[in-house]
N, C-alpha and C positions, 0 to 999 in steps of 0.2 A: 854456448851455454856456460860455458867455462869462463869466458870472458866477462858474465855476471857477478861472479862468485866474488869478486873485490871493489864493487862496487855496491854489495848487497852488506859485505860485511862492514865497509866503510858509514854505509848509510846507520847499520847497526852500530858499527861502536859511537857515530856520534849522538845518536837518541840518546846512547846509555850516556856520554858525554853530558849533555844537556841537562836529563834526566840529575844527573849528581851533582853540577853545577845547583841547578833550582833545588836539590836535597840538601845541597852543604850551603846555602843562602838561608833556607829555611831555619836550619839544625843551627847557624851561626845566629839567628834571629831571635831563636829561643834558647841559645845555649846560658845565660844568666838566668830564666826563669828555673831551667833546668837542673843546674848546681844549685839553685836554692829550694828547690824540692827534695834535689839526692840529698842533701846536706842536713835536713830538717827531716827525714824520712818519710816525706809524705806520699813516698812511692808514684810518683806521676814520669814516667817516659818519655824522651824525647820524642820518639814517634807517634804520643799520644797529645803532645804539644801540635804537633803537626796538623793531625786529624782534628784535631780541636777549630783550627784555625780554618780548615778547610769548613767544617759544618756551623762555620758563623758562632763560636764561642771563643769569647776572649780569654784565651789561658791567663793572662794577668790576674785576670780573677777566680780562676777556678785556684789559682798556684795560693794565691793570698789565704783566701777562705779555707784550703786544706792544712796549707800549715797551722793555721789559728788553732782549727779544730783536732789537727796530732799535737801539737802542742799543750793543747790544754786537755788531754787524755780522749779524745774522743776517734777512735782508731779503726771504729769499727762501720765507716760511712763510708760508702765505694765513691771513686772520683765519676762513675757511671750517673750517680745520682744527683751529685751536683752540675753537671752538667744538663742534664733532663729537667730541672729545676732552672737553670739561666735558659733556657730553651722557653720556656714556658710561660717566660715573663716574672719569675718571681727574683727576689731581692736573695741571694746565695748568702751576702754579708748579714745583713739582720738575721737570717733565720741561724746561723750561726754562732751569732751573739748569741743569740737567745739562748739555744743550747749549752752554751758554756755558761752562763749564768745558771741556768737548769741545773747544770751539773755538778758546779760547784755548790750549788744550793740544795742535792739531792733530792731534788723533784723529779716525777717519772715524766720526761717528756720524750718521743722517739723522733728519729727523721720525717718521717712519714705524718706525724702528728702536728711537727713546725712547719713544716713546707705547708701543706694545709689548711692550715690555719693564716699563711703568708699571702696566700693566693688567691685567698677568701676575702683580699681584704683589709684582714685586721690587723694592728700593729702586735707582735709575736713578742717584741721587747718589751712592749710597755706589759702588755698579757702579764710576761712572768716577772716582771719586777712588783706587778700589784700582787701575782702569787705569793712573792718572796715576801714582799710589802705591806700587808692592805691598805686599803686606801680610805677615808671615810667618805661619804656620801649625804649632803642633808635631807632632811625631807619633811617637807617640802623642799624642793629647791625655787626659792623666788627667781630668780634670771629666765626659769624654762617655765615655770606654771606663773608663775604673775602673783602668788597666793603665799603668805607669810607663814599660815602657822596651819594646821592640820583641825579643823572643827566639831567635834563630838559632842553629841548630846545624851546623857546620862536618864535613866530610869528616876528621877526626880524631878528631871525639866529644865537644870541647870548646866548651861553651854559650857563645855572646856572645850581651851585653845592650845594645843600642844605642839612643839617642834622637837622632831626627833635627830639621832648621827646614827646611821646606817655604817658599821664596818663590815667591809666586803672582800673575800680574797678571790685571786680570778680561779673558776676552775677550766682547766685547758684542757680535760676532753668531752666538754660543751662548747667550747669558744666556736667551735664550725655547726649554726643553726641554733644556738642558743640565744635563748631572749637578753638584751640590753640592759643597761643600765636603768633606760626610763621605767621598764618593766618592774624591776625591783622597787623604784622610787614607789610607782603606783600599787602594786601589792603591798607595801609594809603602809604607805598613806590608808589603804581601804580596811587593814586590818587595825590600826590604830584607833579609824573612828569605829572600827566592829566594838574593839575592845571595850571603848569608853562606853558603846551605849549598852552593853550586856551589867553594868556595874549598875548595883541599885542605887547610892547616890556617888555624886562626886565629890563627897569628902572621904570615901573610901579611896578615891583614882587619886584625890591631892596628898592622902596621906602617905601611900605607896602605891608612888608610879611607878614602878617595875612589875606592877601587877600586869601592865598594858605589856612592857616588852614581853615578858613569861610567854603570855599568852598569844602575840603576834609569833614568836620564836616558834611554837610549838604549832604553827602553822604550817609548816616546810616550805614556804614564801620564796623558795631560793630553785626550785624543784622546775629542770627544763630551762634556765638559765644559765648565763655565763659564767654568772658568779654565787659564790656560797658566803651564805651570811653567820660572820664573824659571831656579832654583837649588836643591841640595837638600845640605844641608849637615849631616854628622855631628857634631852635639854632644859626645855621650859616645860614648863604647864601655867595658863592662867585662865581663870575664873570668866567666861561671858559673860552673855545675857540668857534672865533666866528666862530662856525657851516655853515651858512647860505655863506658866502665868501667862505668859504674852498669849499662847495659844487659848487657854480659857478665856482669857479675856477678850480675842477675837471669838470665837464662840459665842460667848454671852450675848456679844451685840450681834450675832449673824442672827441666835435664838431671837434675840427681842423684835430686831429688822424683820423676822419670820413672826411673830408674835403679830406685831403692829400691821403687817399687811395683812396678816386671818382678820383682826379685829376691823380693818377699814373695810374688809370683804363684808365683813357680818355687817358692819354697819352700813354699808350701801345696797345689801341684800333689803336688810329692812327698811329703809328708802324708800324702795323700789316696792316693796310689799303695801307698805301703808300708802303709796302712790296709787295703786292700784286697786286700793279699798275705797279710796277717795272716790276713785272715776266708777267701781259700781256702785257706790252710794247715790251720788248723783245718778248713773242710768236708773238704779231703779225708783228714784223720786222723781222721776220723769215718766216712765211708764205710771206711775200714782197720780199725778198731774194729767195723762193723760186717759187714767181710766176714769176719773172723776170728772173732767169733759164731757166722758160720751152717757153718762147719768141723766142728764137734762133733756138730752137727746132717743135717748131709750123710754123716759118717762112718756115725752111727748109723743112717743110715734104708736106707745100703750093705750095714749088717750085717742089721738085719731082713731086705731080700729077699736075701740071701748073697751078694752080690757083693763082701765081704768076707771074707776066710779069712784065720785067722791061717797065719803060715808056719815 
């Protein structure tokens, strides 16, 4: 049994051997990412390089993304969560951008609220540069609806054709299940023709169009969306067709169309009536023709049994 004990510990110190070998290969592998973490205090470990490597996350980038983020003041993100984030399939570098954009723009944006919004999908960058930014918006937009200009008809009958600029900034704690873009186009579109046709003519909407924006604005159009709207500003307005004539005047002839087949009714009614006075005229001048027939006949059969005499 004795004679085990130095082949037991030989076996033992070569594992640990080996063991340090593959540690100081590993440790020498990440020792550059390492002094550029201690160096930048981004507080990341050699042994946490390590374990990184083992559970499939490339410390290059957890190393990259942390310093960005102690560097531009943001101290307060555990390396736990950027890593559960590159795990996860999301982009660690954007959502970090983002954040320092956020932060130096002091907009309230938190870890938890970027990663989310990353993962969902949306670009997080562009999110908060149109925060910082707005962006305007046409609307109609011809590329996506096909349709120039926004069409209302006024309390007078007279078409206006108006193209509006939608300013929009993004709000980012709607961006995860918040309505679109095209959503807004078509709420400020439906509220624009509301607007024109509550106006009783349209030279009150041509003389002040911002009557129309007031009035979409004070719709909350923006409400359950990604985005909060700025400002909504009438480009154009022009003059149609006068709706409201066209329409009486289709009318009139639908009325008269309606008129002219009562009167062709009435008139083939009576047609048909004096057709039919015709054909008992004739029967009963036929029963007359035949009651005057049987006269000569009744006389005669008077005289046969003598109830005839001449006088």
């Amino acid at each position: 049994m004795e004679d085990l004990w130095p082949v037991v510990a030989f076996a033992i110190g070569g594992i640990g051997i080996l063991l340090g070998i593959v540690f100081v290969a590993l440790f020498a592998r990440y020792f550059k990412l390492w002094i550029q973490a201690f160096s930048s205090r981004a507080k990341i470990g050699p042994l946490a390089l390590v374990f990184m490597s083992l559970r499939k996350v490339k410390p290059s980038v957890i190393v990259d993304t942390k310093i960005m983020a102690v560097q531009a003041g943001l101290t307060d993100i555990p390396t736990q969560a950027f890593e559960a984030h590159y795990l996860a399939g999301g982009n660690v570098h954007r959502v970090v951008h983002a954040l320092i954009v956020a932060h130096r723009a002091r907009i309230d944006l938190d870890w938890d609220t970027a990663s989310a919004i990353d993962l969902a999908g949306r670009n997080i960058i562009s999110a908060v540069e149109t925060s910082v930014d707005p962006k305007v918006i046409d609307c109609p937009d011809p590329k996506k609806s096909g349709r120039p200009t926004l069409d209302g008809v006024a309390k007078d009958g007279i078409q206006l054709k108006a193209r509006a600029r939608v300013t929009v900034r993004t709000n980012l704690s709607q961006l995860v299940g918040g309505a679109t873009e095209e959503t807004i186009i078509a709420r400020v579109g439906e509220g624009i023709v509301s607007a024109i046709g509550s106006c009783e003519s349209h030279k009150e909407v041509l003389a002040n169009p911002s009557v129309i924006a007031r009035n979409v604005l004070d719709r909350g159009l923006d409400s359950q969306t990604s985005f909060s709207i700025v400002s909504i500003d009438i480009a154009d307005i022009d003059v149609g067709e006068n709706i409201g004539a066209r329409l009486r005047v289709d009318q009139a002839e639908a009325d008269m169309r309606i008129a002219q087949a009562l009167a062709e009714e009435r008139r083939a009614e009576a047609v048909a009536s004096e057709q039919e006075m015709i054909a008992t005229t004739q029967e009963n001048q036929a029963k007359v023709v035949l009651a005057e027939a049987e006269i000569p006949l009744a006389m005669a059969e008077s005289f046969e049994e003598g109830n005839l005499r001449a006088v």
